[in-house]
C-alpha positions as MATLAB code, in Angstrom:
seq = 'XXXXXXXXXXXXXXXXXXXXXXXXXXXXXXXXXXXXXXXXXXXXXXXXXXXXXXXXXXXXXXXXXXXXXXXXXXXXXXXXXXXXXXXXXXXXXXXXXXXXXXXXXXXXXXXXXXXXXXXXXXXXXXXXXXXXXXXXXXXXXXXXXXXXXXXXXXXXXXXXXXXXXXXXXXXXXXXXXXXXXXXXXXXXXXXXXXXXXXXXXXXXXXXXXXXXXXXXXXXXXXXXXXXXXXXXXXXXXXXXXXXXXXXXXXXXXXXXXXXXXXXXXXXXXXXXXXXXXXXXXXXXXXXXXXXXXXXXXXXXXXXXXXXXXXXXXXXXXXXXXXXXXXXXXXXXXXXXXXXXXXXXXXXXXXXXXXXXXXXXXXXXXXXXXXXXXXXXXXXXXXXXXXXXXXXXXXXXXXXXXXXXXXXXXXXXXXXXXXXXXXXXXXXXXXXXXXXXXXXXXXXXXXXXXX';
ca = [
    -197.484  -16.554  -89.929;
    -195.973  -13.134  -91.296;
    -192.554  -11.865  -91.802;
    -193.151   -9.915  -88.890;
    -194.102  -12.533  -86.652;
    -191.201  -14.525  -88.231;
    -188.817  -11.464  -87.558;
    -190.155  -11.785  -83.523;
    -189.519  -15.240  -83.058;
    -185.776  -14.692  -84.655;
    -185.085  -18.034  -85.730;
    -185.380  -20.103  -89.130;
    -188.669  -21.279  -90.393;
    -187.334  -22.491  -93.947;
    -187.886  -26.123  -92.691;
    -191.264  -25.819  -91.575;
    -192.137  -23.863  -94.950;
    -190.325  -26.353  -97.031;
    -192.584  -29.672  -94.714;
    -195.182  -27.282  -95.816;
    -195.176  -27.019  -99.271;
    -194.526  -30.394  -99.652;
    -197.943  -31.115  -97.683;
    -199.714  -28.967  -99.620;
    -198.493  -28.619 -102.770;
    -199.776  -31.962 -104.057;
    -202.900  -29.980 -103.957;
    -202.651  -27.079 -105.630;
    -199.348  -26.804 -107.864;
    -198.170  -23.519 -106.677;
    -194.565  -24.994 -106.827;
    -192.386  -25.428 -110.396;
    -189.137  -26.050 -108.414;
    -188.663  -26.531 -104.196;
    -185.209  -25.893 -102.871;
    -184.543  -28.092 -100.263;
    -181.315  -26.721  -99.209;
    -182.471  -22.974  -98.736;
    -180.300  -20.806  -96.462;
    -181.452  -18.015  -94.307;
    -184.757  -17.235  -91.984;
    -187.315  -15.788  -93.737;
    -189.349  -18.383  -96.266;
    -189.924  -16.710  -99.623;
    -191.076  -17.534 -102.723;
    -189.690  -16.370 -106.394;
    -192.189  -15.986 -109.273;
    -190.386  -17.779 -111.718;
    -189.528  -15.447 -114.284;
    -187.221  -14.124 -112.040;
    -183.300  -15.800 -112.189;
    -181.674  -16.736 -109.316;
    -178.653  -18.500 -110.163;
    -177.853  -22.829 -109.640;
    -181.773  -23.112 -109.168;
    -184.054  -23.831 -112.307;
    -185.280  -20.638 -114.149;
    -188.037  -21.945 -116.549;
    -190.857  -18.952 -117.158;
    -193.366  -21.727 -117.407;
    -192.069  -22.672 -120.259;
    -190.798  -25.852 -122.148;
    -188.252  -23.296 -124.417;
    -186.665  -22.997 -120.991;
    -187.584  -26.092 -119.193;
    -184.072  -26.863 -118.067;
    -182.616  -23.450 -118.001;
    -180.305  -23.071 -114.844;
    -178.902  -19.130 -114.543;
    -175.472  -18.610 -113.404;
    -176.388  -15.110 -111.596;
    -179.481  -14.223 -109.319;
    -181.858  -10.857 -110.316;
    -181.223   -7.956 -108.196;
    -184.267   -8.440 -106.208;
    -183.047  -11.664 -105.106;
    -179.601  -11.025 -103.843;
    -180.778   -8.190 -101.609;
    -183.424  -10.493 -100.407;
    -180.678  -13.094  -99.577;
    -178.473  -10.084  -98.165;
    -181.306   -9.263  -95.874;
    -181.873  -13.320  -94.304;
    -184.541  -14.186  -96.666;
    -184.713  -17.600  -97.916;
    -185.786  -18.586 -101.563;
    -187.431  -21.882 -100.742;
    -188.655  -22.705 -104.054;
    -189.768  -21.012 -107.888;
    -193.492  -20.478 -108.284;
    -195.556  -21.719 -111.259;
    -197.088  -18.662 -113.908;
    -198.724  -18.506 -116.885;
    -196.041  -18.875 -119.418;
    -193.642  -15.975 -119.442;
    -196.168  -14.215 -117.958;
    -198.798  -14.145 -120.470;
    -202.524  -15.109 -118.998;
    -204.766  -14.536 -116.114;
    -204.978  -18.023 -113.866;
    -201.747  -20.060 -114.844;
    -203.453  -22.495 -117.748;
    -200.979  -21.170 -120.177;
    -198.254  -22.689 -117.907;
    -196.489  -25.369 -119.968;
    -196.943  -27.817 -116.928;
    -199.568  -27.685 -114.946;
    -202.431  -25.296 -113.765;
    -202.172  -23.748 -109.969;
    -205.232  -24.104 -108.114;
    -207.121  -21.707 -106.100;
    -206.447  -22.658 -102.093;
    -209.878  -21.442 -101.477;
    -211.673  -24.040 -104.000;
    -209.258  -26.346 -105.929;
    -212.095  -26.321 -109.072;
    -210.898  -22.583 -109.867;
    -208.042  -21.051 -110.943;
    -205.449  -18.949 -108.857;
    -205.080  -15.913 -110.557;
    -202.615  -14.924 -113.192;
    -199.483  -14.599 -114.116;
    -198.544  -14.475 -110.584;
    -200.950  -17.259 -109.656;
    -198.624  -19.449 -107.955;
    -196.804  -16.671 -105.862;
    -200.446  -15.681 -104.975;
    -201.236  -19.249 -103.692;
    -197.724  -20.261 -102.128;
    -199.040  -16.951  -99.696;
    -202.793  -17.828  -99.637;
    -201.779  -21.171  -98.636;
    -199.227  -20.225  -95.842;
    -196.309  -22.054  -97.638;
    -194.216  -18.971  -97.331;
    -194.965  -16.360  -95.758;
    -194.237  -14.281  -98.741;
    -193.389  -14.269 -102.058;
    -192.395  -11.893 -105.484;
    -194.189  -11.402 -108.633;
    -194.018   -9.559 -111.588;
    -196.818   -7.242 -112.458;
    -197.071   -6.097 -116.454;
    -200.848   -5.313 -116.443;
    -202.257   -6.796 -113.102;
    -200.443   -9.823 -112.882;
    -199.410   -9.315 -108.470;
    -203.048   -7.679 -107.891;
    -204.670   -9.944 -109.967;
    -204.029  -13.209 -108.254;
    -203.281  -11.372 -104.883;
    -207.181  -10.641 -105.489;
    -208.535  -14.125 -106.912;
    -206.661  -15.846 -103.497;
    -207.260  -13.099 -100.765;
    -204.097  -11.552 -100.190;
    -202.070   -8.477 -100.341;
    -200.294   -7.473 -103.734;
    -198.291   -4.459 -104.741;
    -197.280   -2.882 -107.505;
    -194.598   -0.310 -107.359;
    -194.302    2.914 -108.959;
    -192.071    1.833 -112.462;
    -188.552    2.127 -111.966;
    -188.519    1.945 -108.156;
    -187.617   -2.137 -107.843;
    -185.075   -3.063 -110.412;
    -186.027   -5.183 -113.729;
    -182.812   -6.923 -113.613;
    -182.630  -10.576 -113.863;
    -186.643  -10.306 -114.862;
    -187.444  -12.531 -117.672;
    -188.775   -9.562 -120.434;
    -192.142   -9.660 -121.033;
    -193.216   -5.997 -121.812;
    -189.937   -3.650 -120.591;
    -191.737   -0.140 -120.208;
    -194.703   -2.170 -118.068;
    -192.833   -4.733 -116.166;
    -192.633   -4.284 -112.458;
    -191.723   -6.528 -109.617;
    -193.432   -6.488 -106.208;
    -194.420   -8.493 -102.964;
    -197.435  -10.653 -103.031;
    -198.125  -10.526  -98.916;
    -200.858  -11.872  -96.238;
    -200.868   -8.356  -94.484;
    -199.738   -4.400  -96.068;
    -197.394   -4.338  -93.286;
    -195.222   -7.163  -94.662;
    -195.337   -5.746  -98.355;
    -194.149   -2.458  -97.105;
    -191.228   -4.205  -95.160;
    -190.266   -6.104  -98.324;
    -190.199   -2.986 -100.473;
    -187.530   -1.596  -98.362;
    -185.440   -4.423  -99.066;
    -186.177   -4.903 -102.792;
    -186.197   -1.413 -103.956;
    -183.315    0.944 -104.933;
    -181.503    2.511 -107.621;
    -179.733   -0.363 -109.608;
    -176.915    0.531 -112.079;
    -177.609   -2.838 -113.890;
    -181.298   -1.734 -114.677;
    -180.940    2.224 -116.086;
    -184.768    2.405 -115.534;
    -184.624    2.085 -112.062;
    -184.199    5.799 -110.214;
    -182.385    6.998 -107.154;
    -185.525    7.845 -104.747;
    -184.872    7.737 -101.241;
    -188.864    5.984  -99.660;
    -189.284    4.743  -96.175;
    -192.185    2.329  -97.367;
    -193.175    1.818  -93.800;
    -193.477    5.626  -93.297;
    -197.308    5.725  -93.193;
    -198.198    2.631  -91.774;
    -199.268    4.307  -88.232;
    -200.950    7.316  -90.482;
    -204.767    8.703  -89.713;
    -206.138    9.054  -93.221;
    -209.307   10.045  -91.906;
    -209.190   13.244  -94.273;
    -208.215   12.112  -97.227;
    -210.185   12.541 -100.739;
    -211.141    9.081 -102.930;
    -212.149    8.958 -106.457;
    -213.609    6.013 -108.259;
    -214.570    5.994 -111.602;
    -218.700    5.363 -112.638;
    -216.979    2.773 -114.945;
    -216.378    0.391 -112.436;
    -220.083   -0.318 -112.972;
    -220.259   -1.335 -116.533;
    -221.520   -4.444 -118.155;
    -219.415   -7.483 -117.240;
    -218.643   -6.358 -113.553;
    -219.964   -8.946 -111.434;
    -222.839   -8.202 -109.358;
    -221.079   -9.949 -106.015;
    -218.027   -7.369 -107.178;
    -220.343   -4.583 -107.434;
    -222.223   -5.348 -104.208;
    -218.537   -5.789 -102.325;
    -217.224   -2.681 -103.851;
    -220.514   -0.768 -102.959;
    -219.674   -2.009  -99.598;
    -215.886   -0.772  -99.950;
    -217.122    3.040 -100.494;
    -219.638    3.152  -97.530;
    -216.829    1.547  -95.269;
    -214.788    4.189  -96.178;
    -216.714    7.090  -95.659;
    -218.125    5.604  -92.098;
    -214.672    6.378  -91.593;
    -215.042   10.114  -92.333;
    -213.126    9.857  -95.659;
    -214.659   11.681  -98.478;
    -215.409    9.852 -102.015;
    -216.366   10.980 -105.330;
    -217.231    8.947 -108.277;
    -215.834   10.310 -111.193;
    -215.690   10.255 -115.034;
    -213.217    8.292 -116.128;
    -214.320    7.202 -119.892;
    -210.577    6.310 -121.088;
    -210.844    3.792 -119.091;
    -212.585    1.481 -121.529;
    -209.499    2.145 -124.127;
    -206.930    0.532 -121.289;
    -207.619   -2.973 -122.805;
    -207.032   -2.783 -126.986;
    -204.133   -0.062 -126.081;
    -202.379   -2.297 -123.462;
    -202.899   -5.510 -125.779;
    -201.253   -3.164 -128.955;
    -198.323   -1.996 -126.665;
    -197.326   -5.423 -124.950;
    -197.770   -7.964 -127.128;
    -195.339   -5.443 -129.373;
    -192.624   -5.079 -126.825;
    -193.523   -9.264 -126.555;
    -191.985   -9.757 -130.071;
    -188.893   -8.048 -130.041;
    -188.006   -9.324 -126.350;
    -188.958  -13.070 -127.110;
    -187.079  -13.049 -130.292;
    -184.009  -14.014 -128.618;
    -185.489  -17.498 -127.059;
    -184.938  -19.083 -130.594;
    -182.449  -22.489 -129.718;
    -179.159  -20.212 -130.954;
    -179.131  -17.622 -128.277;
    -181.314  -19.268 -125.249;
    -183.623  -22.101 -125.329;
    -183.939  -25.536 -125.926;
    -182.401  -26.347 -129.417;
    -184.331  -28.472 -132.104;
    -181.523  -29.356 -134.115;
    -182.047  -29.929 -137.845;
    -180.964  -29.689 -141.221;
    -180.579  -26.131 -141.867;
    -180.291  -22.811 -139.640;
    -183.758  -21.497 -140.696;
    -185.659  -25.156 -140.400;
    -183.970  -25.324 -136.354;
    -185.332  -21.888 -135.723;
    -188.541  -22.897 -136.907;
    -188.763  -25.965 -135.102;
    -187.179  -24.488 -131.373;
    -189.768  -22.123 -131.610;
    -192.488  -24.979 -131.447;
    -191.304  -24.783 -127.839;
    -193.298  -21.916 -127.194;
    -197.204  -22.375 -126.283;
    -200.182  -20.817 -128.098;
    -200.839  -17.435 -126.150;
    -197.111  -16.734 -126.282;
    -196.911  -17.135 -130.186;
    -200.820  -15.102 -130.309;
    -198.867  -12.533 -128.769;
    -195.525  -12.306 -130.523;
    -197.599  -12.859 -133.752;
    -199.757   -9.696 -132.616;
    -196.941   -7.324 -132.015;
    -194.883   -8.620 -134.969;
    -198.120   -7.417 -136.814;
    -198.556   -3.868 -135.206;
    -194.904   -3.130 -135.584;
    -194.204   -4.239 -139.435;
    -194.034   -1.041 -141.718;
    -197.514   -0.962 -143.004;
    -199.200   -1.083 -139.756;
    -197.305    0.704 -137.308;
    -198.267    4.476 -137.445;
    -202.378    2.632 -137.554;
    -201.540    0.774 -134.269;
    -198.468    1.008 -132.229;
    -197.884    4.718 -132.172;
    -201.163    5.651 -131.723;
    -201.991    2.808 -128.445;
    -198.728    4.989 -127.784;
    -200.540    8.712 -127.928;
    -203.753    6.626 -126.202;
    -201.216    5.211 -123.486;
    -200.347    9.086 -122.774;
    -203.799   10.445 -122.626;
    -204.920    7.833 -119.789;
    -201.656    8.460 -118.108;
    -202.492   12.349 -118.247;
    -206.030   11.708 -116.989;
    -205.078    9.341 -113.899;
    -202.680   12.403 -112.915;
    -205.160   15.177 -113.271;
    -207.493   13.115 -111.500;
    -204.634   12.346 -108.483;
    -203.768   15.733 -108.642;
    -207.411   16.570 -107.012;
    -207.672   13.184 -105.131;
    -205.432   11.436 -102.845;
    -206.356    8.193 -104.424;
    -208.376    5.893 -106.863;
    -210.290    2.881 -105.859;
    -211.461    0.386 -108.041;
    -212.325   -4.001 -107.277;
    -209.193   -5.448 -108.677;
    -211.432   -7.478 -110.881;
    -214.496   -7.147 -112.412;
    -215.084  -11.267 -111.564;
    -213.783  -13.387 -108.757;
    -212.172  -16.804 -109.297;
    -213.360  -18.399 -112.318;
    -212.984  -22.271 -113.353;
    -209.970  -24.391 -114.507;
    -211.016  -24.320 -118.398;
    -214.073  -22.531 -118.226;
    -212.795  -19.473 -119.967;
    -212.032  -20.510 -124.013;
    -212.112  -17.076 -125.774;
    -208.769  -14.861 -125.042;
    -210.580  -11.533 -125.183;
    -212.587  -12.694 -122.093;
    -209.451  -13.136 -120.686;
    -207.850   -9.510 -121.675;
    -210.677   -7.714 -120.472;
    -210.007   -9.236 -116.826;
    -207.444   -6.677 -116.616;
    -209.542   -3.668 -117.204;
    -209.101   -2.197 -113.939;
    -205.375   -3.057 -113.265;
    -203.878   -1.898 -116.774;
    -204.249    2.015 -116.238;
    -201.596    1.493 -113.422;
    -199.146   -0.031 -115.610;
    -199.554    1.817 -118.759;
    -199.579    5.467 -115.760;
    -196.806    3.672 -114.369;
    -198.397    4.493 -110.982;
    -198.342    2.454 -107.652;
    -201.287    0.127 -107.121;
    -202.417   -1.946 -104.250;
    -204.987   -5.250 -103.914;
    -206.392   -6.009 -100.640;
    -208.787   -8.338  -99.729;
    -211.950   -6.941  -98.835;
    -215.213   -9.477  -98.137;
    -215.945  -12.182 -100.677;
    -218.721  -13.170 -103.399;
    -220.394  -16.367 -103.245;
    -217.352  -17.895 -100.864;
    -214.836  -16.225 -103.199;
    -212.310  -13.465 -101.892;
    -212.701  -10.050 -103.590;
    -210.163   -7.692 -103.700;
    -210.780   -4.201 -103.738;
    -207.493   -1.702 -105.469;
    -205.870    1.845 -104.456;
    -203.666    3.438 -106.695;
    -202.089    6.649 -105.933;
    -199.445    9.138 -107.558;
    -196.268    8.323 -108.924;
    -193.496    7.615 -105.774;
    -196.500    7.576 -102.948;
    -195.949    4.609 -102.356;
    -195.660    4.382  -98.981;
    -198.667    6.744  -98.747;
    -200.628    3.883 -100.879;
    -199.030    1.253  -98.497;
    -200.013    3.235  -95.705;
    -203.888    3.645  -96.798;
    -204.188    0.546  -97.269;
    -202.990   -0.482  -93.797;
    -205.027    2.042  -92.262;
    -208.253   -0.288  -93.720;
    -206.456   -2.911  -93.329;
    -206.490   -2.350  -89.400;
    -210.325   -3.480  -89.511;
    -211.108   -5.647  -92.069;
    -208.143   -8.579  -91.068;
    -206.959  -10.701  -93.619;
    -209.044  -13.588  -93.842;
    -207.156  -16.941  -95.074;
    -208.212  -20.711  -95.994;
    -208.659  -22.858  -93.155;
    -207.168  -26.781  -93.531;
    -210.297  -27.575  -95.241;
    -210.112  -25.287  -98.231;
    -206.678  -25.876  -98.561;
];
């Protein structure tokens, strides 16, 4: 079932999807809070580190475990506006920070397609509330892959906008200039529909800018004669070979279509990592300063202002401190003209080259991982976990629009294959994609998987 297929049938499936979730959800944890009493037609799902107001807001986190916001995000009240209903908050890694939900502070989502791997992160459990067909869509936040990430892992559509096209208000903070919020989908059709809903010029959010995008412009478009880059990167060390094979795959199937592709040079690509993990975990430690038991959080009273600061701050978990920790480091006086400003000057030159490059190309294709769905605890050192996100982080840090879609799968894995394309073509991006999409159908767990 997809929005449009809900949008045909014009009546409410928020009962069904709720009977649903409660089914499946016992399985696989894609669920932090279920609202039983959801107005409106169309089932959706809300990452949650996104506030919607009387129903539980808790990033994944115990700081917040009980936090209950008094006004929804942006996103959210045009989604109610438009007969969507928000049928329950989807689990993450902890405010966002990870790569298959484990740093959750409750439980780890499983993948629908093989309940002994994880789901993808930070998004994980939007990515499996879709995979799963317990909504037939949901949001996510993406700060350096974390829609297309998951999207990929579980076999499913998601987008990233172009930065300041969907506004940031009433998004938990993670990283402010990276942040973005988009649809996690089964089909490109239905994240293009959603993006005209969510998107729009928001005077609550001064990032956001006043672009007028028909998202569903392209969807009927012949891209026949369009030009593709891909970078020789995307075969380095520590690319899987199923991922290579798939994506190998991914370039012929494109030009059997006529569409010409060119591998390219694209060596900053192996500086996206260390500059993204200088830059966020920075912006980390001045937005997460405020969770401290005196402004918002759960409150560790003791003796003393600086001993209950100390002690609410055990709330947060371990890759949430690393982080905070890491940018209070690259941003204290001694170190930040060594670190922060120049991942800053790095930040621009990979931004300059994914321009230059999309200023000869119509797009970039890369697999949205270099691995598919890896093991609940088989990953133990972070930095194998940062350099997961080597291909999505250049569309974040360009502030670019990037797509996953699922294309084939590795060893009974989904792999997802990703288009990015120049800042505000999104609906060009959405429309490629669709235009591929149109003969490789979305494949999704049967009963058995799930």
């Amino acid at each position: 079932m997809t929005i449009s297929d809900v949008l045909k049938e014009n009546r409410s499936f928020v009962g069904e999807s709720i009977s649903r979730i409660k089914k499946i959800d016992e399985k696989i944890n894609a669920f932090i809070t279920v609202v039983e009493n959801a107005n409106g037609k169309i089932p959706i799902a809300i990452k949650d580190n996104i506030v919607t107001k009387g129903i539980r807001t808790t990033c994944a986190s115990k700081i917040l475990e009980n936090f209950v916001p008094p006004y929804n995000a942006t996103v959210v009240e045009k989604l109610i506006a438009n007969d969507f209903a928000i049928v329950g908050k989807t689990n993450l890694d902890e405010f966002a920070m990870g790569t298959g939900t484990e740093y959750s502070a409750f439980f780890v989502t499983k993948n629908p397609w093989d309940h002994e791997r994880v789901a993808g992160g930070s998004s994980g459990g939007s990515a499996a509330a879709v995979a799963s067909g317990q909504v037939v869509a949901a949001l996510g936040s993406d700060t350096g892959g974390s829609i297309r990430q998951p999207a990929a892992f579980c076999g499913v559509v998601g987008f990233k906008p172009t930065y300041g096209l969907v506004s940031r208000y009433g998004l938990v903070a993670f990283a402010s200039s990276l942040d973005q919020i988009g649809p996690i989908t089964k089909t490109t059709k239905d994240a293009a529909y959603l993006m005209n809903v969510i998107y729009g010029k928001d005077e609550k959010d001064a990032t956001t800018v006043d672009r007028k995008i028909n998202f569903e412009e392209y969807l009927e478009s012949d891209f026949s004669n369009v030009k593709v880059a891909y970078p020789e990167e995307v075969f380095a060390e520590g690319v899987e070979e199923g991922v290579k094979e798939r994506f190998e795959e991914f370039v012929k199937f494109l030009q059997r279509k006529g569409i010409k592709v060119d591998k390219v040079s694209f060596k900053e690509l192996s500086y996206s990592v260390a500059t993204y993990y200088i830059i966020a975990p920075s912006e980390v430690s001045s937005n997460l300063s405020r969770f401290d038991g005196i402004r918002y959080g759960k409150r560790d009273e003791q003796e003393g202002l600086l001993q209950t600061y100390l002690n609410s701050r055990k709330n947060l978990g371990k890759e949430v401190i690393r982080r905070i920790m890491i940018g209070t480091f690259t941003l204290s006086a001694a170190y930040y003209d060594a670190y922060f400003e120049k991942a800053q000057k790095v930040r621009r030159i990979i931004s300059n080259k994914l321009n230059d490059l999309l200023k000869e190309y119509d797009f970039i294709i890369t697999p949205t991982s270099p691995i598919t769905a890896f093991k609940i605890g088989e990953v133990k050192d972070p930095l194998v976990y940062y350099m997961m996100d080597i291909f999505t982080i250049p569309a974040n840090l360009a502030g670019i629009p990037a797509i996953s879609i699922p294309f084939g799968f590795s060893n009974g894995l989904p792999v997802g294959m990703q288009i990015m394309g120049k800042r505000f073509d999104d609906a060009k991006v959405l429309g490629f994609a669709n235009y591929i999409e149109k003969d490789i159908p979305v494949v999704l767990p049967g009963e058995e998987k799930i």
